[in-house]
MARGUTOR-989916 format. One record per residue (C-alpha): x, y, z. Coordinates in steps of 0.05 Angstrom, whole numbers, plus 5000, padded with zeros to 4 digits. Last residue first. Layout:
MARGUTOR-989916
XYZ
...
//
This chain:
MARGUTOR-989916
787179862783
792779442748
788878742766
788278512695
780378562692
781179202726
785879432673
781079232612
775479562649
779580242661
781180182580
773180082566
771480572610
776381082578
774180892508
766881062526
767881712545
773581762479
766381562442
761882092468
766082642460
766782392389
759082362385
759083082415
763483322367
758982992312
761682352281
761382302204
769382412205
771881812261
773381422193
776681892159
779682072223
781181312234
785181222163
789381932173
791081712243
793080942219
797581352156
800781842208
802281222260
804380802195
809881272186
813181292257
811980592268
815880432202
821180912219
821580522285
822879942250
827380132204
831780432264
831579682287
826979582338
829079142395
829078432422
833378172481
837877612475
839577192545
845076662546
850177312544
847677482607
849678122641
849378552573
843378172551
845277972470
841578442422
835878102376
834278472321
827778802299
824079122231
829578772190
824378322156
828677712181
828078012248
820578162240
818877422211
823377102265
819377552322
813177202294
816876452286
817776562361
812276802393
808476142392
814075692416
815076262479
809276112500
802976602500
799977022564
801977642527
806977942578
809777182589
811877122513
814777822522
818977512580
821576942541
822477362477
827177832535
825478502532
829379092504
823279542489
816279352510
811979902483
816179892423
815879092420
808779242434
807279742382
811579362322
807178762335
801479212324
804079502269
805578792235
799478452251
797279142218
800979062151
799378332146
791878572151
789377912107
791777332161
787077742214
786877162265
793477362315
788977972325
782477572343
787377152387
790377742426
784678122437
785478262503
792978292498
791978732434
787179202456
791879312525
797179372482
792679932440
792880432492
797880902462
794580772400
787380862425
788481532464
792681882402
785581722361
780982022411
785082622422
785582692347
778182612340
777283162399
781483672360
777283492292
//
């Protein structure tokens, strides 16, 4: 089980670069409003205190598209939008304490879902797997120039 829970804190502290690669077939999944929501939640947390202009530019989408999302999450009360100290035209988005509660508590319930799921795997088939995670994540950041 140790090598599971390595496995499983590797994918959600490298789940950005999931979700910019996969950014459409995320976008896609109208039935998982909870995890459009998590993941959301994981890049605005990953991302803190940036501009919806400059988070737009993170994910390669405009800032038209990004909009009505960040709308949802303010009007949820899972973000705000905090004016830029040096430039009042700017407003930053943040986590509301709610929202980082929400992070905190769907983190345990995503872990408990993906060691059920990780369970019929050996310890060698989990060693296998984080192997192959790593190669996929050092792909994904070759692909974006980062290595």
């Amino acid at each position: 089980m140790e090598k599971s829970g390595k496995l499983i804190e590797e994918m959600l502290e490298d789940s950005i670069l999931y979700i910019k690669l996969f950014n459409k077939e995320l976008l896609n999944l109208s039935g998982k409003k909870f995890m459009k929501t998590f993941f959301w939640l994981l890049l605005i947390d990953q991302y803190d205190n940036r501009s919806m202009s400059a988070l737009a530019k993170t994910l390669n989408i405009s800032k038209t598209q990004i909009t009505p999302r960040i709308d949802q999450l303010v009007n949820d009360g899972l973000l705000e939008r905090v004016p830029d100290e040096n430039d009042r035209r700017v407003l930053r988005i943040a986590l509301t304490d709610e929202g980082k509660d929400l992070i905190k508590n769907s983190n345990i319930t995503v872990k408990e879902a993906m060691n059920q799921l990780f369970s019929p795997l050996t310890h060698d088939e989990l060693e296998e797997l984080c192997k192959s995670i790593e190669i996929i994540k050092n792909t994904v950041l070759k692909i974006q120039g980062v290595l």
